[in-house]
C-alpha positions as CSV (number, residue, x, y, z in Angstrom):
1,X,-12.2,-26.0,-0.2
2,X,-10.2,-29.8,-0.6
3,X,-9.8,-31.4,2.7
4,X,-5.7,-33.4,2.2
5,X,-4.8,-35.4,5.5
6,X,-7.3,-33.7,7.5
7,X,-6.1,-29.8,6.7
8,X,-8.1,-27.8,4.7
9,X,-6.6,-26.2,1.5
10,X,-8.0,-23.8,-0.2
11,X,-9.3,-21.9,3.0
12,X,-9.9,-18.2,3.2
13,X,-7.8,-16.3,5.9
14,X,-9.0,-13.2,7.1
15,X,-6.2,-11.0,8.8
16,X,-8.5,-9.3,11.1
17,X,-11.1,-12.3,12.4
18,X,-8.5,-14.8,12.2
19,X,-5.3,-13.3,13.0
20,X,-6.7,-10.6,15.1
21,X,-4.2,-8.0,12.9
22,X,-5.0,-4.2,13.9
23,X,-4.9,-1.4,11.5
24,X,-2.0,0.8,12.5
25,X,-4.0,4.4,13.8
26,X,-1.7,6.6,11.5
27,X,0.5,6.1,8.6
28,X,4.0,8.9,8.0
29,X,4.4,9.4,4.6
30,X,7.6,10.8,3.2
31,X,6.8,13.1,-0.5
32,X,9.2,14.9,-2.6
33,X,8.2,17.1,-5.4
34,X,10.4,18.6,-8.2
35,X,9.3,20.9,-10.9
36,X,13.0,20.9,-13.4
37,X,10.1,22.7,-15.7
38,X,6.9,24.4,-16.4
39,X,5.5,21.3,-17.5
40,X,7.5,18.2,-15.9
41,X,6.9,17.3,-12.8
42,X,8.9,14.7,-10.7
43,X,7.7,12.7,-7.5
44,X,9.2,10.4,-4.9
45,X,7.3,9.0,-2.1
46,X,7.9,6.6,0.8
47,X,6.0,4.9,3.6
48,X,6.0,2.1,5.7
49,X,2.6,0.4,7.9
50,X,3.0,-2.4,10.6
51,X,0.8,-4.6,11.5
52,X,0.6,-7.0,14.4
53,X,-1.9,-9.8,15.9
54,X,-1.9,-11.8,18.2
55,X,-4.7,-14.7,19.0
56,X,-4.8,-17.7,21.7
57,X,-6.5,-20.6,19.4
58,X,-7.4,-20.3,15.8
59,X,-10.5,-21.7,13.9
60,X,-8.2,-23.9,11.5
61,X,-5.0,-25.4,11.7
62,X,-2.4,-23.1,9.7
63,X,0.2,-23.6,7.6
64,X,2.3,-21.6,6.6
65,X,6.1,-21.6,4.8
66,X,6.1,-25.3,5.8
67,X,5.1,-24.8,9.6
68,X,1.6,-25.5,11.6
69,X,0.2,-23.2,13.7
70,X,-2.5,-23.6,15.9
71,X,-2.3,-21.9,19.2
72,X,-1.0,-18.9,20.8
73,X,-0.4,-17.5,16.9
74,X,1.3,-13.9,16.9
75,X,1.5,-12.0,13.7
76,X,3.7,-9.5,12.4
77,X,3.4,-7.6,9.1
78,X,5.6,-4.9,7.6
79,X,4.7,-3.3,4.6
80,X,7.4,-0.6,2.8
81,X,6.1,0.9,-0.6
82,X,8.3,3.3,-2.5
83,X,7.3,5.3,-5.4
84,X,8.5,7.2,-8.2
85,X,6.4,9.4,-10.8
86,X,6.8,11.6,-14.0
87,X,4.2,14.0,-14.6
88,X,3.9,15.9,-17.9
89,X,1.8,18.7,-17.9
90,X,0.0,19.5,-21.2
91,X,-2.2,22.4,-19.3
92,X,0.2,24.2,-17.1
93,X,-0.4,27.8,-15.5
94,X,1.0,30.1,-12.6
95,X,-2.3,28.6,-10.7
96,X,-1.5,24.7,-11.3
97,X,-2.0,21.8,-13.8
98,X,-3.1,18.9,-14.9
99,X,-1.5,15.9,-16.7
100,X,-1.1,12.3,-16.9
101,X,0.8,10.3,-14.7
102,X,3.4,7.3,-15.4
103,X,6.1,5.3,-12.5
104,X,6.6,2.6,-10.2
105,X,5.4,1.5,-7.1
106,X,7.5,-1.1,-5.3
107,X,6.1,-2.8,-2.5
108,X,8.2,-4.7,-0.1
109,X,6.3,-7.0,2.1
110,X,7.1,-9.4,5.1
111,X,4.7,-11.5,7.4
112,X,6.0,-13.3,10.5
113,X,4.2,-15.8,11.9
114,X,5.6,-17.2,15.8
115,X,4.3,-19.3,18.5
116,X,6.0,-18.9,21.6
117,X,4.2,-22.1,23.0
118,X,5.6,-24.2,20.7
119,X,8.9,-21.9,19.9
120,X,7.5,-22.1,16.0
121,X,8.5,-19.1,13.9
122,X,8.0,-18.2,9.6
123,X,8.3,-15.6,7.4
124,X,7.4,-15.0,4.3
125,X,9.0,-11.7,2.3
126,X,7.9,-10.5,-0.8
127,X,9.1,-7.9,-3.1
128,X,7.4,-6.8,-6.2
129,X,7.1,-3.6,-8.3
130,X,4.0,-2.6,-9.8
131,X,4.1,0.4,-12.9
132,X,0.8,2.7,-12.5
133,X,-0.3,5.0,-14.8
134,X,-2.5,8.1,-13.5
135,X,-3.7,11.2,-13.9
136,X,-3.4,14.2,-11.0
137,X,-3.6,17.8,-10.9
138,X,-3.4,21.2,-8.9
139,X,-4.7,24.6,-8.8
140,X,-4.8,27.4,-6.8
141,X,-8.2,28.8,-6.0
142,X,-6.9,32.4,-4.6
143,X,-5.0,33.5,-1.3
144,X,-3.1,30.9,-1.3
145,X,-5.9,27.9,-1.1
146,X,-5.9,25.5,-3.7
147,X,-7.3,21.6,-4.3
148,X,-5.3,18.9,-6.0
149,X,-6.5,15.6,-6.9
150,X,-4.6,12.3,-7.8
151,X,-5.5,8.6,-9.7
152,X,-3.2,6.1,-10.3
153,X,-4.2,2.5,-11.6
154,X,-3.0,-0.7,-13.1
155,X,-3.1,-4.3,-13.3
156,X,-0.5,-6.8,-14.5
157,X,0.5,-10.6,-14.5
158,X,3.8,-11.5,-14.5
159,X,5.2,-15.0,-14.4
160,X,3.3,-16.6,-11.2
161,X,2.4,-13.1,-10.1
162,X,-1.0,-11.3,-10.7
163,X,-1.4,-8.0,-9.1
164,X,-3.6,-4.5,-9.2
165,X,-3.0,-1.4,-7.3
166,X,-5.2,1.9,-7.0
167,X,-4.7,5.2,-5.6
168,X,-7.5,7.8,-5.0
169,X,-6.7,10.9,-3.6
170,X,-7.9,14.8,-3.2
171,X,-7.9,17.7,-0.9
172,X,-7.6,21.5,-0.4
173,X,-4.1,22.9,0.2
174,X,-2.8,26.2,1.6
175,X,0.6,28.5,0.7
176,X,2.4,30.9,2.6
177,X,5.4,32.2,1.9
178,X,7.3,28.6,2.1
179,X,4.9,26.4,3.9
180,X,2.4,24.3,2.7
181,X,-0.2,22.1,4.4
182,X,-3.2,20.5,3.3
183,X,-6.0,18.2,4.4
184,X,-7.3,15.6,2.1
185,X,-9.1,12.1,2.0
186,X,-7.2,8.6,0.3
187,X,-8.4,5.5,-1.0
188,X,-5.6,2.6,-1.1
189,X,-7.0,-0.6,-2.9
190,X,-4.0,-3.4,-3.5
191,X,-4.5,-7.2,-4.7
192,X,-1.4,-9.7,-4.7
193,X,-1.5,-13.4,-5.6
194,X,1.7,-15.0,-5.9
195,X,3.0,-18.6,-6.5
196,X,0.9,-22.1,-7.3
197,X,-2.7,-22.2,-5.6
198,X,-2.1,-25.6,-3.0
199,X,1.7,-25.0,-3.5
200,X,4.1,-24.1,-0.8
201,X,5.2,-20.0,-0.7
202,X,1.6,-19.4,-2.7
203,X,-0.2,-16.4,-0.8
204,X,-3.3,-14.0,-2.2
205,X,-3.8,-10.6,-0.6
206,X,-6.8,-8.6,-0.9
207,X,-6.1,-5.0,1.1
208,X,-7.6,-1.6,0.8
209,X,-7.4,0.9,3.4
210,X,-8.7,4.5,3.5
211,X,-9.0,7.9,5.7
212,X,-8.7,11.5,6.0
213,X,-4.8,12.7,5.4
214,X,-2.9,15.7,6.8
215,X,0.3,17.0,4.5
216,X,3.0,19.8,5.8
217,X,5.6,20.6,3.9
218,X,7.8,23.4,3.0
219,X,8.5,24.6,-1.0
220,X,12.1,25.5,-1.9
């Protein structure tokens, strides 16, 4: 940590000690499957979190996109991630199958910082997408109860931009007829560091967020 005309840079911010962000209680996830043939599978997801905080006096003086904040900070932070997947299928039954994974994840993030005090507002938006390579599979147990796991992992730096990304999921599934719903447990780890360490616009992100997931659907 440098101290430059009395600021500190260099300085670790915590979103939820400093910025008092909460962890939005539920997350809707929109997921489309296609199966064109036995063994190609095609996958399109979307989902969006938003985060908010909102503290009276903060530790350090902030700055951020070229504006100090000190007092009476609110924070607002909207993250969109689309996705799109191939899966080929080298083991492919009636039951399920399992096969590696290949896409894109595109993440489209915004923080807003305002002070209503001192009628101070900033944004930040960044958009970046990430390819991940996987592996995830299926299979139906009997009676219509199955399990189906998913991995998906990379790491990448591009330009000024390092990133990494992983995607843990499984869970037990049920079919009848049309419908399908399933209960299962996620793991999201994401690290982003963008732009010139004690530069103007540079930001590093550390995430990871994790918890039990419910899925209905219906199978045409």
């Amino acid at each position: 940590v440098e101290e430059v005309d009395g600021k500190l840079i260099g300085e670790t911010l915590d979103f939820v000690d400093d910025l008092d962000i909460r962890t939005p209680t539920s997350v809707w996830e929109i997921e489309l499957w296609a199966r064109p043939s036995k063994r190609n599978r095609l996958i399109l997801s979307y989902y969006q979190c938003r985060y908010r905080g909102d503290i009276d006096i903060l530790t350090e003086e902030l700055d951020f996109a070229g504006e100090e904040f000190s007092v009476d900070v609110k924070t607002y932070l909207v993250a969109d991630r689309f996705s799109f997947y191939y899966q080929f299928l080298p083991f492919a039954t009636e039951r399920g199958g399992i096969g590696p994974l290949i896409g894109v994840e595109y993440f489209d993030l915004g923080i807003e910082l305002k002070s209503e005090k001192f009628d101070q507002s900033a944004k930040e938006t960044i958009s970046i997408p990430i390819p991940v390579i996987g592996l995830a599979g299926d299979y139906v147990i009997g009676y219509g109860v199955g399990i189906w796991g998913k991995i998906g992992w990379i790491g990448l730096e591009i330009q000024d931009i390092m990133a990494s990304y992983t995607d843990l999921e499984i869970g037990f599934s049920f079919k009848w007829k049309y419908l399908f719903a399933g209960v299962g447990y996620r793991y999201l780890e994401s690290r982003l560091e963008t732009g010139e360490e004690d530069e103007d616009g540079y930001l590093k992100i550390s995430n990871s967020q994790s918890g039990f997931l419910v899925s209905l659907g219906v199978n045409f």
